[in-house]
VOVEX-297000 format. One record per residue (C-alpha): residue in one letter; z, y, x. Coordinates in steps of 0.02 Angstrom, whole numbers, plus 32768, in hexadecimal, padded with zeros to 4 digits. Layout:
REM VOVEX-297000
AZYX
...
This chain:
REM VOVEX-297000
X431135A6BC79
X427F35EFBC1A
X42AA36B2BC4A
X42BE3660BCFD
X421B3616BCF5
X41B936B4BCB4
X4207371ABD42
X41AD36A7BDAA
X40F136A1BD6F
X410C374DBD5C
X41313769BE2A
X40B436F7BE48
X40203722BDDB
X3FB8379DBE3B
X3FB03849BDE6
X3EF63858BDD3
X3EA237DFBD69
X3E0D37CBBDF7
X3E893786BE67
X3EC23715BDE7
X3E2A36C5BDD3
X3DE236B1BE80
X3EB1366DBE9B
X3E8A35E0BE04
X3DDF35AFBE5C
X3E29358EBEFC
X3EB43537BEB5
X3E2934CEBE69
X3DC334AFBEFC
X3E4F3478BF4F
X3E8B33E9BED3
X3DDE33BFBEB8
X3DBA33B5BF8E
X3E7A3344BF95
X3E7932DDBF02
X3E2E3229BF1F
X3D8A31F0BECD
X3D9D319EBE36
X3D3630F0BE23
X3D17309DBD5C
X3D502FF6BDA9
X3E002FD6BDEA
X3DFD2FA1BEB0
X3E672F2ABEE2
X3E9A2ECBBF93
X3E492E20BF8C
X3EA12D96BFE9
X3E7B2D56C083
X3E272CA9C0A5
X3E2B2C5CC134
X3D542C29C15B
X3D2D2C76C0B9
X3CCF2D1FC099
X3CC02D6EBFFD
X3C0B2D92BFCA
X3C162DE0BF1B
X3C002DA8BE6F
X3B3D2DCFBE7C
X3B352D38BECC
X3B7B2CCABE54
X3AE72CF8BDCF
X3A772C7ABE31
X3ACE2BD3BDED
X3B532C1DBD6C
X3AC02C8CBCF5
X3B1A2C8ABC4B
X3BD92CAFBC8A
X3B9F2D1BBD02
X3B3C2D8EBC62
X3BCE2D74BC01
X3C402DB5BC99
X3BEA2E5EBC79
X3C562E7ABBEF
X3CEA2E3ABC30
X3D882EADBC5F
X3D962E46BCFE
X3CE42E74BD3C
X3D3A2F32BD56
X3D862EEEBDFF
X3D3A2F1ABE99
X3D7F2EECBF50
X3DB82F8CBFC6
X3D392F9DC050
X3CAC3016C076
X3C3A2FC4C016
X3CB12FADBF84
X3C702EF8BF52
X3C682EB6BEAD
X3CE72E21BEB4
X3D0E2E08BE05
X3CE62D53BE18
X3D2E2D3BBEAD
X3DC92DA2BE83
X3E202CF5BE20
X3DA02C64BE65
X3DB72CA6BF27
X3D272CD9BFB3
X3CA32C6ABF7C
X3C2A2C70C027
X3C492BC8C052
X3C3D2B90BF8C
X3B952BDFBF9B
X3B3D2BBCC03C
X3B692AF8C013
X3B102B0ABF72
X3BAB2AEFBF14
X3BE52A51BF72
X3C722AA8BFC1
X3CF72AE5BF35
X3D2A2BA4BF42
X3DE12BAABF57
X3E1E2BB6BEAB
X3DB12B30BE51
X3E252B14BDD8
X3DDF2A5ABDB9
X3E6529F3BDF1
X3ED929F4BD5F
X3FA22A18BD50
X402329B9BD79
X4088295CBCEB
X40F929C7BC84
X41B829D6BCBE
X420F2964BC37
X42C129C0BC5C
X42812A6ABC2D
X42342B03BC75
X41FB2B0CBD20
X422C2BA5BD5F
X41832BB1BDC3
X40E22B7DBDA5
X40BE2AD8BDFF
X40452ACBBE8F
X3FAC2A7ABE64
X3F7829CBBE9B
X3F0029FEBF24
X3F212AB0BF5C
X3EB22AA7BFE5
X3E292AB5BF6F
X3E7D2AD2BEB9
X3EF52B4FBE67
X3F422B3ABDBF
X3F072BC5BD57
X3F9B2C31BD36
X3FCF2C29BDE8
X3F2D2CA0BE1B
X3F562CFDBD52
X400F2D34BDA6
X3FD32D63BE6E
X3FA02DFCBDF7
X400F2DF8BD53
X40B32DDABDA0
X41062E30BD14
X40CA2DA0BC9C
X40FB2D19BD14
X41B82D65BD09
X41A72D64BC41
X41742CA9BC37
X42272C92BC92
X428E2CC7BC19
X42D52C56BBA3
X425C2C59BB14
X41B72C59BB44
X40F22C0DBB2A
X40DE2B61BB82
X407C2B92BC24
X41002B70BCA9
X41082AC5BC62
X40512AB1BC57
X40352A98BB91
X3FDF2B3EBB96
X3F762BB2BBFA
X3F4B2C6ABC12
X3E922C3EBBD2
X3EC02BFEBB59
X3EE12CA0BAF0
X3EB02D20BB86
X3DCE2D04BBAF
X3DB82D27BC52
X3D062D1CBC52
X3CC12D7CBBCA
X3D092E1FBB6C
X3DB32E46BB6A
X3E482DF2BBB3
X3EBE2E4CBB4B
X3E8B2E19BAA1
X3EB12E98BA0A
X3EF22F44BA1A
X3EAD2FDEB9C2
X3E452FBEB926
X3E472EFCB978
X3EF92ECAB933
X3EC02E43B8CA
X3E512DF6B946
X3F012DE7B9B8
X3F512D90B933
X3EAD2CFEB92B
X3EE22CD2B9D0
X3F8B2CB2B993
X3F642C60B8EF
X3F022BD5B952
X3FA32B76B977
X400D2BCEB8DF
X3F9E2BBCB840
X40272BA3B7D7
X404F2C71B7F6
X3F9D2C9BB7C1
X3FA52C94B703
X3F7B2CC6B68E
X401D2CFEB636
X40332D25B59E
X40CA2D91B5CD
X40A22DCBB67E
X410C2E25B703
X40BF2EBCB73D
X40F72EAFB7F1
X40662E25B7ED
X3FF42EC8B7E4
X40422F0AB896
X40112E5CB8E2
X407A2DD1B92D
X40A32E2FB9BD
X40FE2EBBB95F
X41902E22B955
X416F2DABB9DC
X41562DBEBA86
X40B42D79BACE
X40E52D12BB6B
X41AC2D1BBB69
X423B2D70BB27
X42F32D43BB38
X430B2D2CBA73
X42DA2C86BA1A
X42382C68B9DE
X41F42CF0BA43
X424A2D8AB9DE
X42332E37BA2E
X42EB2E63B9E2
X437D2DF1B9C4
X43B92DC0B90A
X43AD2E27B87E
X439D2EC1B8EC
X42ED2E79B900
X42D92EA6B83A
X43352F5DB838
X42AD2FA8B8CA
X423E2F9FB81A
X42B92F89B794
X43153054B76F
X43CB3027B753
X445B3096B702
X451730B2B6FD
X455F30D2B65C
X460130C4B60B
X463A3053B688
X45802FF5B673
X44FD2FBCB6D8
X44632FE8B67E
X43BF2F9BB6A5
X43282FAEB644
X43AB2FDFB5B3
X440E2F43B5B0
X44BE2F32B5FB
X44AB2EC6B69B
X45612EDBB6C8
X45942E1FB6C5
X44E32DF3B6D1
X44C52E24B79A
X45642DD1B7CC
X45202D21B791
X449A2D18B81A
X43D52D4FB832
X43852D88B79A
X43172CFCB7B1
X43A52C6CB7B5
X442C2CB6B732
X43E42C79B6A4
X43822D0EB666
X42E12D29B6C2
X42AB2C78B717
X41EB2CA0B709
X41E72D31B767
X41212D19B779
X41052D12B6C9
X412D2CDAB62D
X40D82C83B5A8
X41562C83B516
X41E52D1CB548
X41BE2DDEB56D
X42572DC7B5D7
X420D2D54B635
X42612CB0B609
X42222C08B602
């Protein structure tokens, strides 16, 4: 393949190196005269309403001053609506066209209010959609204007373990801001600042530990999923096998060797976390191994 390939640049490449170049401009030209502008804000196609026009976040300054400041920094303020004009509908791209919100002086809801509550819970389990809100002529529930756009999260809070939005315990905002810096909390030198969103309902996980495990380092999500999984208590990977993505294991002699020790009865008596050997698998304050 590579003698094949050389052949070919070789037939193609002009002979004289002026050709080459003016060849390589015009190449450039071209891509540069076909390839679509870029924009530093994702555009999107904003639903329409019917007797409602969307005027732009601008707008919203004159009543909403402090969320509209702190929407500056927010990753939803990078959405703009496909038109000539390109309009700046971060606002309106989760609360709806807001013309009729605005020329009433806010007596008129926008479409997605959110102010009229959820419905009660489902006491026989999970709903396998979100409910409809009470009044959807003038209210949405939250997370069904979070999934028109995140429909890949809306199937991961079907499976069987999962957070508990669909049954309206929890909401998207209430670990995702939509109104000031990012939605997507942690990542890159932000890892532990992911985890504080976490910790708020599971300080028991935070510690300190005498004996810690290090995967606590990686943050929560290097083990649980963040919205649904189909493994109990939210695991990214099923049983111990959860454990050896970390954990280097070895054959020997007819023995499984993990971290030196033979685990060749051990694995066969259940999760690493429910055999017996390693039940605080956050921490420990009494066992390196992570006992209790």
């Amino acid at each position: 393949m590579t003698t094949f390939m050389s052949r070919l640049l070789r037939k193609l490449l002009p002979a004289r190196r002026g050709t080459g170049v003016l060849l390589a401009a015009a190449v450039f030209l071209g891509f540069a005269v076909i390839s679509c502008r870029t924009v530093n804000r994702p555009v999107v196609m904003l639903p329409e309403v019917p007797g409602a026009k969307y005027i732009g976040s601008k707008e919203c300054e004159q009543c909403h001053e402090e969320i509209y400041k702190n929407f500056q920094t927010a990753d939803h303020a990078r959405l703009l609506a496909a038109g000539p004009n390109a309009l700046n509908a971060g606002c309106e791209s989760c609360h709806g066209p807001a013309s009729l919100h605005s020329d009433s002086g806010g007596e008129v809801k926008p479409p997605n209010s959110f102010t009229a509550g959820r419905p009660p819970a489902n006491n026989f389990g999970a709903l396998l959609t979100t409910p409809a809100a009470r009044n959807a002529g003038a209210t949405r529930v939250p997370e069904s204007v979070c999934f028109q756009c995140h429909a890949d999260v809306r199937g991961q809070f079907g499976l069987a373990s999962h957070h508990p939005v669909p049954e309206g315990r929890m909401s998207c905002t209430g670990c995702h801001s939509p109104h000031k810096g990012f939605a997507h909390i942690g990542g890159s030198t932000a890892l532990r600042a992911q985890d504080e969103t976490c910790l708020q309902c599971h300080p028991a996980q935070r510690g300190p530990h005498v004996f810690e495990h290090e995967a606590l380092r990686e943050g929560c999500t290097t083990c649980h999923g963040a919205h649904g999984t189909v493994n109990a208590k939210l695991l990214t990977v099923r049983d111990s096998n959860l454990c050896l993505k970390c954990h280097f294991q070895q054959v020997r002699g007819g023995q499984l060797l993990i971290g030196g020790s033979d685990h060749t009865v051990r694995v066969q008596q259940g999760t690493c976390w429910t055999a017996g050997c390693h039940e605080a698998v956050h921490g420990s304050r009494v066992n390196s191994s992570l006992r209790f």
